[in-house]
C-alpha positions in Angstrom: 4.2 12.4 -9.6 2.2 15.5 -9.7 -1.5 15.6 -7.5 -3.1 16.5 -10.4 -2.5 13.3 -12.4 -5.1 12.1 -10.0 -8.2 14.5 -10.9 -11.5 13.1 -12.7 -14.6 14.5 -13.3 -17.6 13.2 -11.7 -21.3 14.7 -12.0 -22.5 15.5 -8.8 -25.4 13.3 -8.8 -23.4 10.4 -8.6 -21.9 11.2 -5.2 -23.8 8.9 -3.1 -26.3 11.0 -0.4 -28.2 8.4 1.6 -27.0 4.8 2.0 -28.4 1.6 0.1 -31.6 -0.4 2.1 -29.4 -3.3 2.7 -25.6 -2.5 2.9 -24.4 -5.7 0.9 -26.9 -4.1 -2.3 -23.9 -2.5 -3.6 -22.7 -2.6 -6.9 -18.9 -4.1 -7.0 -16.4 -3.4 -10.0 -13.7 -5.8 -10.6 -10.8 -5.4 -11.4 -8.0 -7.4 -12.4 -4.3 -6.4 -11.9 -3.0 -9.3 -14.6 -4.2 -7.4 -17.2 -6.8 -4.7 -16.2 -9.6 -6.5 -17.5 -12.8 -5.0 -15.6 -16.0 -6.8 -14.2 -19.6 -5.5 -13.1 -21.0 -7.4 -10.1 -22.8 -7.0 -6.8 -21.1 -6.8 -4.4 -23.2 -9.9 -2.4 -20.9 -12.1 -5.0 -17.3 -11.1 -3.5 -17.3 -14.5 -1.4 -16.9 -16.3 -5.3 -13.6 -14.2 -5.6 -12.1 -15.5 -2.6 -9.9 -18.7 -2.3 -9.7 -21.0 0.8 -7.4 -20.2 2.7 -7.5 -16.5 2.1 -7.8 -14.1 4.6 -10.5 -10.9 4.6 -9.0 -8.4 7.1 -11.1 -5.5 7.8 -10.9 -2.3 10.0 -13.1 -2.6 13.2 -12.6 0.8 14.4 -15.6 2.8 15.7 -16.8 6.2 14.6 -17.5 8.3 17.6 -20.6 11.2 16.9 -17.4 13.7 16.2 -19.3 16.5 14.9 -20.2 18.8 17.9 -22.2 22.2 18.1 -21.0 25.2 20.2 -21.6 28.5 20.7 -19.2 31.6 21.9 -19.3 32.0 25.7 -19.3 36.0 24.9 -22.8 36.1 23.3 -21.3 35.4 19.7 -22.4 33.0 17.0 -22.8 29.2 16.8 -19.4 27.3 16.2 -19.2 23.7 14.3 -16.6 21.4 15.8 -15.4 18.2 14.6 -12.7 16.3 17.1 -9.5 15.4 15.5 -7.1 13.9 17.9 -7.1 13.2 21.2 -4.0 14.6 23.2 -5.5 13.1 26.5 -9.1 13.3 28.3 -10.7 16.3 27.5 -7.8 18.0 25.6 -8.5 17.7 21.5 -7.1 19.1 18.4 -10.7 20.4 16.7 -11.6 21.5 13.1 -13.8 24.3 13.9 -16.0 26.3 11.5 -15.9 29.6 11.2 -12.3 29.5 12.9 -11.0 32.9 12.1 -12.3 34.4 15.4 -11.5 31.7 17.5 -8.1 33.0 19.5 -6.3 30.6 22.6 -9.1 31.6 25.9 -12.0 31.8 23.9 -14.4 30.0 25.5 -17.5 28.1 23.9 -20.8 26.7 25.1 -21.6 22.9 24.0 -25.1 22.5 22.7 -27.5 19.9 22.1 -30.6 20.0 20.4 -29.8 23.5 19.9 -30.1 24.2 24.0 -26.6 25.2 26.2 -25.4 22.6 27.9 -23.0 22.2 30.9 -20.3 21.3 28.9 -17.8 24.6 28.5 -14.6 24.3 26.2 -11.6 27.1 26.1 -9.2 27.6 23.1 -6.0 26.8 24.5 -4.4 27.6 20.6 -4.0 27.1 17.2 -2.0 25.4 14.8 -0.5 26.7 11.4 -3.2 24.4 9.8 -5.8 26.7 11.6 -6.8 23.7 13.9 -7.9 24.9 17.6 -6.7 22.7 20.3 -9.5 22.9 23.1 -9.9 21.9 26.5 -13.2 20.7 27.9 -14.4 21.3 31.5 -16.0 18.0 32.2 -15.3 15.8 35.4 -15.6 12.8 33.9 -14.1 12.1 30.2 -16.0 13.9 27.1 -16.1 10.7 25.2 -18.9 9.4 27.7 -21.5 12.0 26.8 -20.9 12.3 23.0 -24.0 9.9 22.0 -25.8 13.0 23.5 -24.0 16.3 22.5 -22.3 14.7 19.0 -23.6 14.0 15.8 -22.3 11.6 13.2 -19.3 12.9 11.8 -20.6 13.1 7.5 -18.4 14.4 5.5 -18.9 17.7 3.7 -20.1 16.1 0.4 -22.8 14.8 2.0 -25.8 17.1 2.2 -27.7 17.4 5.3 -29.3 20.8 7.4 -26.8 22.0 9.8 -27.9 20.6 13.2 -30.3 17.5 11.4 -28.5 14.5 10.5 -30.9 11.9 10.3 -30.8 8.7 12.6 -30.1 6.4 10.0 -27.0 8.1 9.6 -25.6 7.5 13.1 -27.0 3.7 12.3 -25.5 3.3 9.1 -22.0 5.7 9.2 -20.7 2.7 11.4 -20.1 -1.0 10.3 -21.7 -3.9 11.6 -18.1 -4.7 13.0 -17.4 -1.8 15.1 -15.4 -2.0 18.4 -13.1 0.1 19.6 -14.3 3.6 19.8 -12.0 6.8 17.9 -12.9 7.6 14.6 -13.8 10.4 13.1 -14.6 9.4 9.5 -15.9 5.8 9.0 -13.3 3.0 7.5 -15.8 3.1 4.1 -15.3 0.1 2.3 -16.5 -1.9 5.4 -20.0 -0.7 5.4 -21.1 -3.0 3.2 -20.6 -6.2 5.2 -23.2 -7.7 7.2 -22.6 -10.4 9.4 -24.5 -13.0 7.2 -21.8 -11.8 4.0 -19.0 -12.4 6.5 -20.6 -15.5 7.1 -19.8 -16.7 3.7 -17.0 -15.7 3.3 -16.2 -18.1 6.6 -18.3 -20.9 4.7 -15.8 -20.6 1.5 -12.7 -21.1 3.7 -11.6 -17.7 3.6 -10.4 -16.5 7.3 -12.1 -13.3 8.6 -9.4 -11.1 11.0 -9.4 -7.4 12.3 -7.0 -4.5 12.3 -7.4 -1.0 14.2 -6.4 2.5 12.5 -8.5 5.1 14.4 -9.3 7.2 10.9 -8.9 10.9 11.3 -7.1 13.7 8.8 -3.9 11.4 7.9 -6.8 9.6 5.4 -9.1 12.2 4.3 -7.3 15.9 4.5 -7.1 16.9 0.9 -3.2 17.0 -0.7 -2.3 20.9 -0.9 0.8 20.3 -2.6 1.9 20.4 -6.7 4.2 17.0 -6.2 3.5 14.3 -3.9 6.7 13.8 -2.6 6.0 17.4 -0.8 2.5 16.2 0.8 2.7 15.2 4.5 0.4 12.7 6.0 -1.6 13.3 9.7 -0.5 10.5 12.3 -3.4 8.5 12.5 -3.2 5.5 15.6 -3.3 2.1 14.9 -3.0 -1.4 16.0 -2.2 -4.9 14.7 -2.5 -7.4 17.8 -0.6 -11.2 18.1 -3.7 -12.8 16.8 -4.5 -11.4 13.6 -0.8 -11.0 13.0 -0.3 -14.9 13.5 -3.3 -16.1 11.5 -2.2 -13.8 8.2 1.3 -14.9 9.0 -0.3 -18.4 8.4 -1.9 -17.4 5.7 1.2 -15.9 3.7 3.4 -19.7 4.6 0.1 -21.7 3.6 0.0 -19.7 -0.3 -3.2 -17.7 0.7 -4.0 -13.7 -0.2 -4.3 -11.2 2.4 -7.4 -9.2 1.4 -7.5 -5.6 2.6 -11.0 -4.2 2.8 -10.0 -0.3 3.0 -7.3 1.7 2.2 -7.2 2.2 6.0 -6.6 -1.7 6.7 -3.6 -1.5 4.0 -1.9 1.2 5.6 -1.8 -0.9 9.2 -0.6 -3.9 7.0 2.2 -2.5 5.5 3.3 -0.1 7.9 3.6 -3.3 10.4 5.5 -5.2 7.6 8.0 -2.6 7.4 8.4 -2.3 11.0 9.2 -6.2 11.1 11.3 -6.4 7.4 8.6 -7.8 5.7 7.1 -10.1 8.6 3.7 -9.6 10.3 4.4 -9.2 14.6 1.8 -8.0 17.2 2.7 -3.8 16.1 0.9 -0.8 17.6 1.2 3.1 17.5 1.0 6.0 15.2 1.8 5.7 11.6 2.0 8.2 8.6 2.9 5.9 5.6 2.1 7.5 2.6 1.1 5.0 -0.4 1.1 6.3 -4.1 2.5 5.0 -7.4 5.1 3.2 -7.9 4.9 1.8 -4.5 6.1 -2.1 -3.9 3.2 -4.0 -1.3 5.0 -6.7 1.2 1.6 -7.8 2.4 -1.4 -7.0 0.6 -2.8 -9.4 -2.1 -6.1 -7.7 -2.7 -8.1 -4.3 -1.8 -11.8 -4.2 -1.3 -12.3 -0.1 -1.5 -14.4 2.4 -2.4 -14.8 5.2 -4.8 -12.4 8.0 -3.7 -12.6 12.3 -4.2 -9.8 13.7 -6.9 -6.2 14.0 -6.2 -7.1 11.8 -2.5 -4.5 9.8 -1.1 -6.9 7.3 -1.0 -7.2 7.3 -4.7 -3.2 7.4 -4.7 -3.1 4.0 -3.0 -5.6 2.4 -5.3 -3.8 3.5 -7.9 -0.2 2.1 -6.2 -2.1 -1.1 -5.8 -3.4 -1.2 -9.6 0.3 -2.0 -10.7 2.7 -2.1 -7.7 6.2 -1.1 -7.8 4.9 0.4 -11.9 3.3 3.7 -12.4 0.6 2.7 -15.1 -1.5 1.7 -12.2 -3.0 5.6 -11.7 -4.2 4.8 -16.0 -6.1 1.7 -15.3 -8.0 3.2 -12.2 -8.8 6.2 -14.0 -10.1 4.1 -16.9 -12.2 2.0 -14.4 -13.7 5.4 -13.0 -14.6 6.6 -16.6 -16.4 3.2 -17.2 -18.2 3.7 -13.3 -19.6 7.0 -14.2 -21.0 6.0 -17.6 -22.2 3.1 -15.8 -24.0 5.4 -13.0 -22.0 3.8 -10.0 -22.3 5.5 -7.0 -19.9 7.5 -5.6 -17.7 8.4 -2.2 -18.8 7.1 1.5 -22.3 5.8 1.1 -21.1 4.6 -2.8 -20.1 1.2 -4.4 -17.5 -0.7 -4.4 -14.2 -2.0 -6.2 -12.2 -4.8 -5.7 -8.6 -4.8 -7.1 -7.5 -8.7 -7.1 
């Protein structure tokens, strides 16, 4: 398939800016794989969709303040960073903005609040991608001061004055669920669960479970490529421990649905199921699976997502789910986004919601 059977237009003032007063306010459109057949909700009524003896399994990584500002050691201008991957303490692959002058030695200044810091970084090189891989004088680990030098890590589409993201953002960029710190984009779809919603969800018999992909440029770099079979996906680390993997192994002998909330939690599901023929085992490490029409899901039984960008592999999967192992799938998600923008849903990270059952 080509990446531009995947484009829509939205108008910008849909893209959601600031997130809703209470995070389960959302707006939730159904929609059913059977026969396509769309529903508008609120997102406070997904417990009614769920069965007892289902199980909800969302993405509990946390998103570490990423988005760091620097200056050149040499008297030059201010440099943006955002941290990519770790390759061990205080050595990170970095997108850095501008980049073009950055060569391997440069050396940059960490600031906070606009004031240098102690924190120094040297370009140690660059990637075909244009990435700079830095290393960061600091005798104790980075990660341990970034609540001070970092800022949440918003994407681009989300407007804010370089160097003033607003508290509420560090607040609300995270879910309620949050534990183990190294994202650097939040796993969307689960900011709209509060612990009362997941609550319910207990209350109708449904099991609540956790996963672990550590989101970074495998799920939101942009596909550069004409035909998807040329795009290649970012490893992006994840985990699926003995726990979770017995109770939805459980679930799948006892007739229940494994509900993904995220494209991030169905790309840890499936890459364990094909690392175990179709079974669900305690399975950790990197994975690049790359999910778009037709595509044939081992695991998954429902998706809980978001509202994804254009020609995103996050849209790809959607559209995989909307009709697995068929193609037709990427025509009934792109009719359900026609009907969300003449119904004024709102779009992208802070946006509504979907749920493909």
């Amino acid at each position: 398939m080509r990446t531009a059977d995947f484009h829509y237009a939205l108008p910008p003032e849909l893209i959601a800016q600031d997130p809703a007063a209470e995070r389960d306010q959302s707006r939730l459109l159904v929609l059913h794989r059977r026969d396509g057949r769309l529903e508008h909700r609120s997102f406070r009524e997904l417990p009614a969709y769920l069965r007892p003896g289902d199980a909800l399994v969302l993405n509990n990584s946390r998103v570490i303040p990423a988005r760091l500002r620097a200056r050149k050691s040499d008297g030059g201008g201010q440099v943006e960073l955002l941290l990519l991957a770790e390759n061990g303490a205080n050595d990170w692959w970095c997108l850095a903005r501008p980049a073009k002058r950055l060569r391997p030695n440069s050396r940059l200044r960490l600031l906070a609040d606009g004031r240098p810091t102690e924190f120094e970084a040297t370009v140690l090189e660059k990637n075909a991608e244009g990435h700079c891989r830095l290393r960061f004088a600091s005798p104790t680990n980075l990660l341990e001061h970034l609540n001070r030098l970092g800022e949440a890590p918003l994407p681009p589409y989300i407007t804010r004055t370089a160097g003033t993201a607003v508290a509420q953002d560090r607040e609300r960029y995270q879910t309620v669920f949050a534990q183990p710190p190294g994202s650097v984009a939040a796993p969307t779809a689960g900011l709209h669960f509060t612990h009362p919603l997941l609550d319910e969800v207990r209350a109708r018999g449904a099991r609540v479970c956790f996963v672990t992909l550590h989101v970074g440029l495998g799920t939101f770099a942009p596909v550069r490529t004409a035909n998807l079979e040329d795009h290649r996906m970012h490893e992006e680390r994840f985990e699926l421990d003995a726990a979770t993997a017995a109770t939805l192994d459980e679930t799948r002998r006892a007739g229940g649905r494994i509900i993904a909330v995220g494209t991030t939690t169905v790309r840890v599901l499936e890459t364990a199921a094909r690392a175990h023929r179709g079974l669900l085992a305690a399975t950790g490490g990197r994975t690049r699976i790359f999910i778009y029409p037709p595509f044939e899901f081992q695991v998954v039984g429902g998706l809980v997502t978001n509202f994804h960008l254009p020609e995103s592999t996050l849209l790809m999967l959607v559209s995989a789910f909307a009709s697995p192992g068929e193609s037709h799938g990427r025509e009934w998600v792109l009719a359900a986004y026609r009907q969300a923008v003449r119904e004024r849903y709102r779009f992208y990270s802070y946006g509504d919601a979907m749920l493909l059952l």
